[in-house]
C-alpha positions as CSV (number, residue, x, y, z in Angstrom):
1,X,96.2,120.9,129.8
2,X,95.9,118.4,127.1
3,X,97.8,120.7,124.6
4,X,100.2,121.1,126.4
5,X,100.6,117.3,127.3
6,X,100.4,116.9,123.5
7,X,103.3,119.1,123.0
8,X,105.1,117.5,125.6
9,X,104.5,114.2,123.9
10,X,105.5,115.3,120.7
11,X,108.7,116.5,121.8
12,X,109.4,113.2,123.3
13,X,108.5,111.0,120.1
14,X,110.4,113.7,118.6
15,X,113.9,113.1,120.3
16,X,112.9,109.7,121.1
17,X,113.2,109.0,117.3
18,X,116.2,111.3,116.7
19,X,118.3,109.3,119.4
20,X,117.3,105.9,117.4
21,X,118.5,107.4,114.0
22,X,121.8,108.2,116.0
23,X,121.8,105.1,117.7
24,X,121.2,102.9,114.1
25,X,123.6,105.1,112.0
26,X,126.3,104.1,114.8
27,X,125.8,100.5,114.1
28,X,126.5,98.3,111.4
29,X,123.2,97.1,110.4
30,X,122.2,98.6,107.4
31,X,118.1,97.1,107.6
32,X,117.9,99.1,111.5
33,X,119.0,101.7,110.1
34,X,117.1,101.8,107.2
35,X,114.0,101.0,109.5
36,X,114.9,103.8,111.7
37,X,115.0,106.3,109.2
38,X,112.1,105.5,107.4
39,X,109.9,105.0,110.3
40,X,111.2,108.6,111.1
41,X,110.2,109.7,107.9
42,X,106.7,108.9,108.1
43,X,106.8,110.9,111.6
44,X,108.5,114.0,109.8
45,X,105.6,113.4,107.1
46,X,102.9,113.9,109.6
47,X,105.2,116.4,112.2
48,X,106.4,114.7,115.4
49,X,105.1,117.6,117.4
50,X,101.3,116.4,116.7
51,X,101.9,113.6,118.6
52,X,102.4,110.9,116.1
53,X,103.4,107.7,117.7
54,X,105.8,105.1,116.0
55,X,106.5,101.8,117.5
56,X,106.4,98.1,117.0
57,X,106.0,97.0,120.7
58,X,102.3,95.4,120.9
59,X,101.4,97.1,124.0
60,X,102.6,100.5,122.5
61,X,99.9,99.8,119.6
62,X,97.2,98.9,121.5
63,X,97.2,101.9,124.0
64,X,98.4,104.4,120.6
65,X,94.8,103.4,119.2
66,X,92.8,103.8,122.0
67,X,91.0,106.3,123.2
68,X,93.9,108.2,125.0
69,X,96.4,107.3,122.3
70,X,97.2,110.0,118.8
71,X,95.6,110.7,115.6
72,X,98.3,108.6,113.9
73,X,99.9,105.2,114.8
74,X,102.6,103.8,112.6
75,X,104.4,100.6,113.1
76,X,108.0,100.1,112.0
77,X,108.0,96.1,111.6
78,X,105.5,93.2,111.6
79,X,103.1,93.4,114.7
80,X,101.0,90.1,115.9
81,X,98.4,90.9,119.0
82,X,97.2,88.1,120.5
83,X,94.1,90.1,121.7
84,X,91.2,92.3,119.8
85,X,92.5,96.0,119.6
86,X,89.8,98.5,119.6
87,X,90.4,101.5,118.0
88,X,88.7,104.3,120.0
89,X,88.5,108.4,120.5
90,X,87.6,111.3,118.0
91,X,90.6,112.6,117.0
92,X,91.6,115.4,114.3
93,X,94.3,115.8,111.1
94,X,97.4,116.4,112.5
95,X,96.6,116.9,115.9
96,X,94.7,120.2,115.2
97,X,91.6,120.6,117.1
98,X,90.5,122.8,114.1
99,X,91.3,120.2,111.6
100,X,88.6,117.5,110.1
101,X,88.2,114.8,112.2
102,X,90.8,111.8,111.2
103,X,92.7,109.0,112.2
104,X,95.3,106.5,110.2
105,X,97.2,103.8,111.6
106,X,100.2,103.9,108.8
107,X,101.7,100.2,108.2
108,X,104.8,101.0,105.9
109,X,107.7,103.5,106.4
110,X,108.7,106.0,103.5
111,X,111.7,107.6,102.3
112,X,112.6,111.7,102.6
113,X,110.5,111.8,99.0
114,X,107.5,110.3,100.6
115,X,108.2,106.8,98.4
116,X,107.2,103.9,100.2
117,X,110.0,101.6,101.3
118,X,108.5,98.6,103.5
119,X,104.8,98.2,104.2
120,X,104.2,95.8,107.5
121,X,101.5,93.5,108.5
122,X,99.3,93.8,111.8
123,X,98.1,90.1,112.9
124,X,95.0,90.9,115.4
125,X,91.9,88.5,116.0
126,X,89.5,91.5,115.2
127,X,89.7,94.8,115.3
128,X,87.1,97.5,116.0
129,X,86.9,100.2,115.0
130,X,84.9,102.9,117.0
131,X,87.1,106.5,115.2
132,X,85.2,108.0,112.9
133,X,87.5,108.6,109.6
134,X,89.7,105.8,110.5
135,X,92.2,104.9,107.6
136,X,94.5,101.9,107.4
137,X,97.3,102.9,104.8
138,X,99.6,100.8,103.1
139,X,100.6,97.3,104.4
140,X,98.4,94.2,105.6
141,X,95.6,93.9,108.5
142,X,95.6,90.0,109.0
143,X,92.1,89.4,111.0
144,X,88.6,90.2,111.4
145,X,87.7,94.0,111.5
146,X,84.6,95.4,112.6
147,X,83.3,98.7,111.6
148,X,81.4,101.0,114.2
149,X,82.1,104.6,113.1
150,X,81.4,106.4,110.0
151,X,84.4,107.3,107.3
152,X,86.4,103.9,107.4
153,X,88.8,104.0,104.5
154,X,91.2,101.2,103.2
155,X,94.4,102.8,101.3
156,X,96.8,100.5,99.5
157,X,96.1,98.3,102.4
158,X,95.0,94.8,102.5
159,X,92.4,92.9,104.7
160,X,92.7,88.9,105.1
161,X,89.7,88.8,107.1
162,X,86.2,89.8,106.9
163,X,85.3,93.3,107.2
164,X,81.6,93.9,108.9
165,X,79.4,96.8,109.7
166,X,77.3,97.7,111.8
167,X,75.1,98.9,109.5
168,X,73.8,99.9,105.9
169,X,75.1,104.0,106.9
170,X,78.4,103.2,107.7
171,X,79.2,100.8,104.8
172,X,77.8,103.8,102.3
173,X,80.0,106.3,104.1
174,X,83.6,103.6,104.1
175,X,86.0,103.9,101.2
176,X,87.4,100.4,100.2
177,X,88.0,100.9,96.5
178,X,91.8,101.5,97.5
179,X,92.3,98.1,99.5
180,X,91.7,94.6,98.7
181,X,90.1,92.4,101.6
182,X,90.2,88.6,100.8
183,X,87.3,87.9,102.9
184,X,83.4,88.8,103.1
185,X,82.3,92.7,103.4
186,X,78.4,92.7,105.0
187,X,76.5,94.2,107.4
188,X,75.8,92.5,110.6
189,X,72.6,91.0,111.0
């Protein structure tokens, strides 16, 4: 049942995004369009029919990172929540229950060659994160994040904020060395 509400999904986000390419290349304004296609891009990167959801809507990010949400969330523009977002569930590479476990939350959109055109900020008073293998890629996380799962990774991606554990484990098992965070890393106390 949930494959084939995945599928379902997928096929939605799928022509969901195709009518906003046809709907931006209609118009005149070169940056949608541009912003269209690229946030599409990242979508084809990761196939649509995995469930991938795109959107800059703060409601749309909050529920695409929960627990009932997709393996990947990427936003197509600056994002500020004026709440904590928790990011929850164990979810696997591409949608594929055979796959390692994984999640990323993509801030930038990229060309058809995979090039990075815009990365985006999220503004959030703290985020938790509760996925194991979480990844932030590209673009800017302004606020607090606490770390609760094992595999947190930072790639290309910024932190203005502090970034805390919950323990000793789970800050040996993170990857920062790919992100800059401008405030303290620790382990709670």
């Amino acid at each position: 049942m949930t494959n084939k509400l995945n599928k379902k999904r997928g096929l939605f986000l799928g022509l969901c995004a195709s009518f906003i390419i046809l709907v931006a290349g209609c118009g005149n304004n070169d940056d949608t369009a541009d912003k269209a296609s690229s946030a599409s891009s990242v979508a084809e990167s990761t196939e649509v029919v995995s469930g991938a959801s795109i959107s800059s809507k703060p409601e749309d990010v909050v529920a695409g990172l929960s627990e009932d949400g997709n393996w990947i969330f990427a936003i197509t523009d600056d994002v500020t929540l004026p709440e904590d977002l928790v990011v929850s569930g164990t979810f696997h590479d591409k949608g594929d229950e055979s796959a390692d476990v994984y999640r990323k939350l993509a801030l930038y959109s990229q060309d058809e060659d995979h090039k990075v055109t815009a990365e985006y900020t999220l503004t959030v008073p703290t985020m938790t994160v509760e996925s194991p293998n979480f990844k932030v890629e590209h673009g800017t996380v302004v606020g607090n994040i606490e770390v609760k799962a094992e595999g947190f990774t930072l790639a290309n991606s910024k932190v203005e904020g502090n970034v805390t554990f919950d323990s000793q484990e789970l800050m040996d098992s993170a990857n920062l060395d790919e992100g800059t965070i401008s405030g303290e890393t620790s382990v709670a106390k």
